[in-house]
C-alpha positions as CSV (number, residue, x, y, z in Angstrom):
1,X,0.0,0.0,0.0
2,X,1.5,3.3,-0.8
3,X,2.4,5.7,2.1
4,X,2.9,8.5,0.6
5,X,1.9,11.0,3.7
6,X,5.2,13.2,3.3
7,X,3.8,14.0,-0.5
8,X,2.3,17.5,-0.7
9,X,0.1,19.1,-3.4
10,X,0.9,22.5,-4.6
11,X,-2.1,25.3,-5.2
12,X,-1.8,27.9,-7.7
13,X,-5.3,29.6,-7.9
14,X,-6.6,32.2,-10.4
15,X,-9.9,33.7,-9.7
16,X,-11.1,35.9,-12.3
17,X,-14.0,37.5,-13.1
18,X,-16.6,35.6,-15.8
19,X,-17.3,37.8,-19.1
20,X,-21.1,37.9,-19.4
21,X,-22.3,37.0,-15.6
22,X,-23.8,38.6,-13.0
23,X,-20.3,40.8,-11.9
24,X,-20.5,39.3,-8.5
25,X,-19.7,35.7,-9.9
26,X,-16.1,35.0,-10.3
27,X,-14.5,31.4,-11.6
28,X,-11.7,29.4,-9.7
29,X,-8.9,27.8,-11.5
30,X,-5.8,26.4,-10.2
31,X,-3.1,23.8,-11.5
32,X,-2.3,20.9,-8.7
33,X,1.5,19.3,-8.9
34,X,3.1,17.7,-6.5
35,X,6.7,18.3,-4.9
36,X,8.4,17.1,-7.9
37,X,6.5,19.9,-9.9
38,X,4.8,17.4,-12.0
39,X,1.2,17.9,-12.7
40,X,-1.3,15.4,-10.8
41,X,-4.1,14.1,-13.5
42,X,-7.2,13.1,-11.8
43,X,-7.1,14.6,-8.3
44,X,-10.4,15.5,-7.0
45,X,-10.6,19.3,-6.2
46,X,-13.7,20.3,-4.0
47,X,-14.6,24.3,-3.3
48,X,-16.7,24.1,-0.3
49,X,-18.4,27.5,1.0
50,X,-17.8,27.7,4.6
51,X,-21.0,29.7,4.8
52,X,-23.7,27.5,2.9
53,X,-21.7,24.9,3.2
54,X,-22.9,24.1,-0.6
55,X,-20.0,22.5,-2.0
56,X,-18.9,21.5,-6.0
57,X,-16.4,19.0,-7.0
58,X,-14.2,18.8,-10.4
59,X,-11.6,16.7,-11.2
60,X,-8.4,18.0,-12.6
61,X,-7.4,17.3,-16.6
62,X,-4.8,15.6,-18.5
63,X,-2.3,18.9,-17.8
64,X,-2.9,19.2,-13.9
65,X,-5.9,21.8,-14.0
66,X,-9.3,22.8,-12.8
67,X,-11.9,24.9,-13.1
68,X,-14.8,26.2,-11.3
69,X,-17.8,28.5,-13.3
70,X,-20.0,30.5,-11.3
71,X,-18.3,31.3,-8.2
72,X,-20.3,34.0,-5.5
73,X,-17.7,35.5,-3.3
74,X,-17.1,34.4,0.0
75,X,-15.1,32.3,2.3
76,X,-14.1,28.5,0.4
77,X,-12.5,25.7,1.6
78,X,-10.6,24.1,-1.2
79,X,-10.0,20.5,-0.3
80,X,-7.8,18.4,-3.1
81,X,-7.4,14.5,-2.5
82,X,-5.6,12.2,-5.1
83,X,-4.2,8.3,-4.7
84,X,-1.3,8.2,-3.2
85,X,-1.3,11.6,-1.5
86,X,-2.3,13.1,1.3
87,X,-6.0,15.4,1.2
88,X,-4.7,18.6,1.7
89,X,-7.3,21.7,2.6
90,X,-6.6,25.3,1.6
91,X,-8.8,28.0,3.2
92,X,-9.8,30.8,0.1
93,X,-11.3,34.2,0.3
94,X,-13.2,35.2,-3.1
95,X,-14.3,38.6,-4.0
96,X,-15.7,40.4,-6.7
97,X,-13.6,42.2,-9.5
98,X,-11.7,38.6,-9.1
99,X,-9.1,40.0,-6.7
């Protein structure tokens, strides 16, 4: 069984605004790798709202990315787990203007 506890994901979020929506919505996008700085396919990526506690789930694509549409500012948890690694939870502040 791999024990791969020491592993650690790396975040890199962009939050930008979406062209066209309501200006209050923003989208979330980040690229996962691990210490090695190669890309991790297939991680699940969760943005929970620590408000509404409404959360979405995306998993990342064949170059290490994800993307959430539709975003409402607030406080997020972003929680990523992949195989192998361990879950690692980073706690995000979204406004509007995507800043």
């Amino acid at each position: 069984m791999k024990n791969l506890i020491g592993f650690l994901l790396l975040i890199i979020f962009l939050i930008v605004p979406i062209s066209g929506q309501n200006s209050s919505q923003t989208k979330v996008s980040g690229l996962i790798k691990d210490q090695n700085d190669a890309v991790v396919v297939g991680a699940r990526v969760f943005l929970l709202n620590v408000q509404t506690r409404m959360e979405k789930v995306t998993v990342t694509d064949s170059g290490g990315t994800f993307t959430f549409d539709k975003v409402a500012p607030g406080n997020y948890e972003i929680r990523i787990a992949a195989e192998g690694f361990a879950q690692q939870i980073t706690p995000v502040q979204i406004t509007t203007a995507g800043i």
